[in-house]
PyMOL CGO cylinders between C-alpha atoms (Angstrom):
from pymol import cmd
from pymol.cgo import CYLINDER

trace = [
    CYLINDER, 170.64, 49.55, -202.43, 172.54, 46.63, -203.04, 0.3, 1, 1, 1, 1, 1, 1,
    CYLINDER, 172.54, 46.63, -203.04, 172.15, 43.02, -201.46, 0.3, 1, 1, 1, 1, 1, 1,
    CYLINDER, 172.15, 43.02, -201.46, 175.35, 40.53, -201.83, 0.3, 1, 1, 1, 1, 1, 1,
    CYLINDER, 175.35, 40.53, -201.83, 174.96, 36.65, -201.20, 0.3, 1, 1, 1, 1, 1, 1,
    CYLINDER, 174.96, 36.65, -201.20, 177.77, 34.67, -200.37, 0.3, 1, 1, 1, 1, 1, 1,
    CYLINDER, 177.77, 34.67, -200.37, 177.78, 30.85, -200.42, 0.3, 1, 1, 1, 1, 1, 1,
    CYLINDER, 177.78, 30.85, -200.42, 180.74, 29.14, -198.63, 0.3, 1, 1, 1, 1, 1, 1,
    CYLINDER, 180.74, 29.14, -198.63, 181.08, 25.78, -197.96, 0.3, 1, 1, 1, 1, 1, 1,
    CYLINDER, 181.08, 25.78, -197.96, 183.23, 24.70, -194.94, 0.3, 1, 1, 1, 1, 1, 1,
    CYLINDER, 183.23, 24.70, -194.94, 185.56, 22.01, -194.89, 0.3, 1, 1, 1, 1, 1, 1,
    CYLINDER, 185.56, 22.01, -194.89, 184.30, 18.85, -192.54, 0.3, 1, 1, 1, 1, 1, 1,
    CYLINDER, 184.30, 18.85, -192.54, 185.00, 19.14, -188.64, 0.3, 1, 1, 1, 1, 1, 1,
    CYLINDER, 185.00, 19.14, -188.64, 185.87, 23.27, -189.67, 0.3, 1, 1, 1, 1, 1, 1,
    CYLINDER, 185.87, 23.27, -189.67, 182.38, 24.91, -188.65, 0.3, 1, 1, 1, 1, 1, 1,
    CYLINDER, 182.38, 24.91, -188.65, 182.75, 25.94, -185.39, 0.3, 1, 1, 1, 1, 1, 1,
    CYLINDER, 182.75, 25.94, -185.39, 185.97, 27.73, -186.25, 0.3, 1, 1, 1, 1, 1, 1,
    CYLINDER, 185.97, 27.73, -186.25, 184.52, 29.34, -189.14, 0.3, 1, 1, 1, 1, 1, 1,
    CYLINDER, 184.52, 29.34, -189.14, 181.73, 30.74, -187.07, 0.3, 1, 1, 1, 1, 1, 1,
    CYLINDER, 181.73, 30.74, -187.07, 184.29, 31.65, -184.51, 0.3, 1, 1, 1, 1, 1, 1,
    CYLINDER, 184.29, 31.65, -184.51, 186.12, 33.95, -187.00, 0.3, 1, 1, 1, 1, 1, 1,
    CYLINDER, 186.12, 33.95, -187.00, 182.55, 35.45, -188.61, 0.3, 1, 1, 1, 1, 1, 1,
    CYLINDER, 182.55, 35.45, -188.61, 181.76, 35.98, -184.72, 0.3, 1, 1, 1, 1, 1, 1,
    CYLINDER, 181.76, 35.98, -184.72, 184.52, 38.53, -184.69, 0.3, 1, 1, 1, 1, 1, 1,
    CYLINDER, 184.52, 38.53, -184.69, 184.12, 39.95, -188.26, 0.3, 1, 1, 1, 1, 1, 1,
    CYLINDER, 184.12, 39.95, -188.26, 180.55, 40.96, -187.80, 0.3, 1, 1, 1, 1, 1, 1,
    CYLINDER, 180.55, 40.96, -187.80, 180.42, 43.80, -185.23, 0.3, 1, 1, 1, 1, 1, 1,
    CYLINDER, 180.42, 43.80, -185.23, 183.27, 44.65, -187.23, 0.3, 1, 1, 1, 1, 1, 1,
    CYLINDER, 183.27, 44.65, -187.23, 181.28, 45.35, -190.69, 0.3, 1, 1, 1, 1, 1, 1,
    CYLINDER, 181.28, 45.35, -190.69, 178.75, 46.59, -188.38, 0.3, 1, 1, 1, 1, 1, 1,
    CYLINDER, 178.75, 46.59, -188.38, 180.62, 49.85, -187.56, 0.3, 1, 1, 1, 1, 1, 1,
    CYLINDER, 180.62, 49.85, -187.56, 181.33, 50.52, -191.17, 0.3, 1, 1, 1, 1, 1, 1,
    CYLINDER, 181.33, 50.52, -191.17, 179.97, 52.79, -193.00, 0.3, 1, 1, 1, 1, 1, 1,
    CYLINDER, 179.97, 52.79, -193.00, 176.93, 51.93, -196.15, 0.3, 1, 1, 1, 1, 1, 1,
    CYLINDER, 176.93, 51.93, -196.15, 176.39, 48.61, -193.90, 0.3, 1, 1, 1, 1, 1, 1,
    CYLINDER, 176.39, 48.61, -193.90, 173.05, 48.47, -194.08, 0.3, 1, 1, 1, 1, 1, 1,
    CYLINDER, 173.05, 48.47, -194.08, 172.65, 44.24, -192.56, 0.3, 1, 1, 1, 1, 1, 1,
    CYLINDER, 172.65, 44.24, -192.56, 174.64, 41.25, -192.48, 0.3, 1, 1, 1, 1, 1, 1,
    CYLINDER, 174.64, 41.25, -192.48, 173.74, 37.88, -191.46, 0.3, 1, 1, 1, 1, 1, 1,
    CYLINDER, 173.74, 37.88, -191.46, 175.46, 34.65, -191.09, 0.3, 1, 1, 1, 1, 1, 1,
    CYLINDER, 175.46, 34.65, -191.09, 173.24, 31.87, -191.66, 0.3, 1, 1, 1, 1, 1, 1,
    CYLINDER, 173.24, 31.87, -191.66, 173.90, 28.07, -191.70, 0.3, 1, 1, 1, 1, 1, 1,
    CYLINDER, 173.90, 28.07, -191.70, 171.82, 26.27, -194.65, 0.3, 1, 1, 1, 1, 1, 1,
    CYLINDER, 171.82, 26.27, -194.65, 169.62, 23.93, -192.68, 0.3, 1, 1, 1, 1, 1, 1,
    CYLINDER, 169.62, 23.93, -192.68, 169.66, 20.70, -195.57, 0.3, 1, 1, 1, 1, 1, 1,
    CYLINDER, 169.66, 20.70, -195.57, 173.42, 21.45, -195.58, 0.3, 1, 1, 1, 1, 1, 1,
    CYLINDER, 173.42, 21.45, -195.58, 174.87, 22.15, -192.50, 0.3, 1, 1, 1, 1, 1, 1,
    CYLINDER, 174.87, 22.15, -192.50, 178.61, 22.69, -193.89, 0.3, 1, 1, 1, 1, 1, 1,
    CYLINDER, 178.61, 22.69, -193.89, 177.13, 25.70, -195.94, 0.3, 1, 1, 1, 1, 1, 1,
    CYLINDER, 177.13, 25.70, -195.94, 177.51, 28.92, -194.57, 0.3, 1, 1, 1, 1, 1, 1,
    CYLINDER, 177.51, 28.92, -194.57, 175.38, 31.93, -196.45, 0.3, 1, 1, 1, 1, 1, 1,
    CYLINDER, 175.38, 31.93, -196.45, 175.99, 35.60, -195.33, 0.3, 1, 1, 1, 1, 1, 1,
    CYLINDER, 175.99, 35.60, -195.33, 172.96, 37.75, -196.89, 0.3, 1, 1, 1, 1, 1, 1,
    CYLINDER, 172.96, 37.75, -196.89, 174.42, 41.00, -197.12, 0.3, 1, 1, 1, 1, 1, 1,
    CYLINDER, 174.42, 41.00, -197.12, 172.92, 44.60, -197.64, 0.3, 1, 1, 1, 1, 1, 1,
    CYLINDER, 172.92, 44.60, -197.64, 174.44, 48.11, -198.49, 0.3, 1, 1, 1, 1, 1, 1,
    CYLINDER, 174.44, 48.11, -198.49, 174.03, 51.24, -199.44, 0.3, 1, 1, 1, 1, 1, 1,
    CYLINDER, 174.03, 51.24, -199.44, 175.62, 51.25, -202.75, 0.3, 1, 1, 1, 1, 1, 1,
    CYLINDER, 175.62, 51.25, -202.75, 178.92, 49.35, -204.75, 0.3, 1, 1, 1, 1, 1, 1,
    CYLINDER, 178.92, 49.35, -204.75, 181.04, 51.90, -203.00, 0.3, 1, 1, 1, 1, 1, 1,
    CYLINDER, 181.04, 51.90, -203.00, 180.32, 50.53, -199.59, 0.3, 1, 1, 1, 1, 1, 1,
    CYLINDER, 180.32, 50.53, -199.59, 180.60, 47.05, -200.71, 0.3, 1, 1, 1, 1, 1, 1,
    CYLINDER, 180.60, 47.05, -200.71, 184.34, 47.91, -202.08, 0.3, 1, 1, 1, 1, 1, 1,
    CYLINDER, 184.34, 47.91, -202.08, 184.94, 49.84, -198.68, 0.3, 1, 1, 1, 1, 1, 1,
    CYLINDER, 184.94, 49.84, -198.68, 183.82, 46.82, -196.63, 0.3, 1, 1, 1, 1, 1, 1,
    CYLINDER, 183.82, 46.82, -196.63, 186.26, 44.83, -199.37, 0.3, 1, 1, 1, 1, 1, 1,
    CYLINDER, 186.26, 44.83, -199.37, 189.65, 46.73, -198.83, 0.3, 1, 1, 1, 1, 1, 1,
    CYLINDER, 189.65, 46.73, -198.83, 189.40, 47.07, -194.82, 0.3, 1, 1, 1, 1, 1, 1,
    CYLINDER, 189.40, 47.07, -194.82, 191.70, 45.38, -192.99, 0.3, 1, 1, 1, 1, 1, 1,
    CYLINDER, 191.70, 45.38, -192.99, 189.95, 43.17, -190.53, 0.3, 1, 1, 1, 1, 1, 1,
    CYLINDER, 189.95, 43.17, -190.53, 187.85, 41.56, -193.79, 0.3, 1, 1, 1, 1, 1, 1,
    CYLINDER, 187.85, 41.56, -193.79, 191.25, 40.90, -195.30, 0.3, 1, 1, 1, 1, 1, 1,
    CYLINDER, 191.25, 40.90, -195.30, 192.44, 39.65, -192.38, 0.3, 1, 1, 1, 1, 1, 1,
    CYLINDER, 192.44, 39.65, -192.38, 189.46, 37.46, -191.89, 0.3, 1, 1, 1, 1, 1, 1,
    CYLINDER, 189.46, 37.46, -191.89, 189.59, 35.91, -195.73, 0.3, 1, 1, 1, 1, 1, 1,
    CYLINDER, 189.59, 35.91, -195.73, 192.67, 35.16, -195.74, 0.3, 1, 1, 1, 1, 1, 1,
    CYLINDER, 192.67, 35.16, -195.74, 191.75, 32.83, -192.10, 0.3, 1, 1, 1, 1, 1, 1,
    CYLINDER, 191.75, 32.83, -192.10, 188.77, 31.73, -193.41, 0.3, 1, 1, 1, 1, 1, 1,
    CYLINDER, 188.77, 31.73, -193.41, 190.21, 30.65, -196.70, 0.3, 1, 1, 1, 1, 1, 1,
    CYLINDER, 190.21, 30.65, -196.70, 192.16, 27.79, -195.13, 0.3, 1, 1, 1, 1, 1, 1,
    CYLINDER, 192.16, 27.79, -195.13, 188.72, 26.25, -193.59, 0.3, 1, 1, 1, 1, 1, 1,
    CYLINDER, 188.72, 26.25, -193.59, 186.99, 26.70, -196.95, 0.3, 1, 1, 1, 1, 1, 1,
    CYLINDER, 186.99, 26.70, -196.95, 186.14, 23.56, -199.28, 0.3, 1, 1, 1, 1, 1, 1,
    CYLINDER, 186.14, 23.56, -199.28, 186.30, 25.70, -202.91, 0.3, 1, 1, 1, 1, 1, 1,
    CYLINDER, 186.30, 25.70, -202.91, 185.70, 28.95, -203.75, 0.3, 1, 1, 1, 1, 1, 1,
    CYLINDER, 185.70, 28.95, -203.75, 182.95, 31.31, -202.67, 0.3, 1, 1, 1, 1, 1, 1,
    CYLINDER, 182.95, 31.31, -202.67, 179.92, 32.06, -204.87, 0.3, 1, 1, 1, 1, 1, 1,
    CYLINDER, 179.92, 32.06, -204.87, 179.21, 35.73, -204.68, 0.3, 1, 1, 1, 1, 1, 1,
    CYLINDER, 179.21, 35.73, -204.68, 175.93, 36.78, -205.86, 0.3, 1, 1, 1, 1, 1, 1,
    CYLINDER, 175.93, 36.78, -205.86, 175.24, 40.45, -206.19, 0.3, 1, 1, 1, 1, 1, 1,
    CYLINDER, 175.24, 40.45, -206.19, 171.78, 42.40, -206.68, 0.3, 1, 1, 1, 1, 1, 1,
    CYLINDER, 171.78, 42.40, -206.68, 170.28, 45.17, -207.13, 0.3, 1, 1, 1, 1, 1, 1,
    CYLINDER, 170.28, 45.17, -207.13, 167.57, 45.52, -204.25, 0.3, 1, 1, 1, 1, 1, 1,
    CYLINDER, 167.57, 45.52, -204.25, 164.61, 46.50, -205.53, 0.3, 1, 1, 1, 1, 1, 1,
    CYLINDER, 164.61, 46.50, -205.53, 162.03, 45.98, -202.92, 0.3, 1, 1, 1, 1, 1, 1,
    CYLINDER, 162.03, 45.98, -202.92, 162.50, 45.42, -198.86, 0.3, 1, 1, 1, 1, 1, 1,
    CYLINDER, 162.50, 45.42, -198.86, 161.56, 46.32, -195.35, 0.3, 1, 1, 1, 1, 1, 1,
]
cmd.load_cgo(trace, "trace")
């Protein structure tokens, strides 16, 4: 299994439009297939940072989710509301319920 973190922080005055559009990506990467979880969470001591904790299957699920449209679609929108670039963290799950 693999787990992917991905930092992003929002521009000021930008969150509730960057929810909007992770509001209509997630039952989205829901349907697709390896998806084992994805959550959208807002940091609590820094409420312009948005962290989606991610969990699949394998690498070849996480490139699948990568190359479908409706995630392309959604980076490119959510790119514009973003204040720098993403950190991406990927890891090897070794333990979980």
């Amino acid at each position: 299994m693999i787990a992917l973190i991905a930092k992003m922080k929002i521009k000021e005055a930008k969150m509730d439009e960057a929810t909007n559009l992770f509001r209509g990506l997630v039952p989205k990467v829901g349907e697709e297939e390896g998806t084992l979880g994805y959550a959208v969470c807002r940091d609590k001591a820094n409420p312009n940072l948005i962290v989606v904790v991610e969990r699949y299957r394998g690498m070849e699920a996480i490139q699948a989710h990568s190359s479908t449209p409706h995630f392309k679609e959604f980076s490119k929108a959510v790119g514009a509301l973003l204040d720098g670039k993403p950190d991406i963290t990927i890891l090897e799950e070794i333990f979980s319920i």
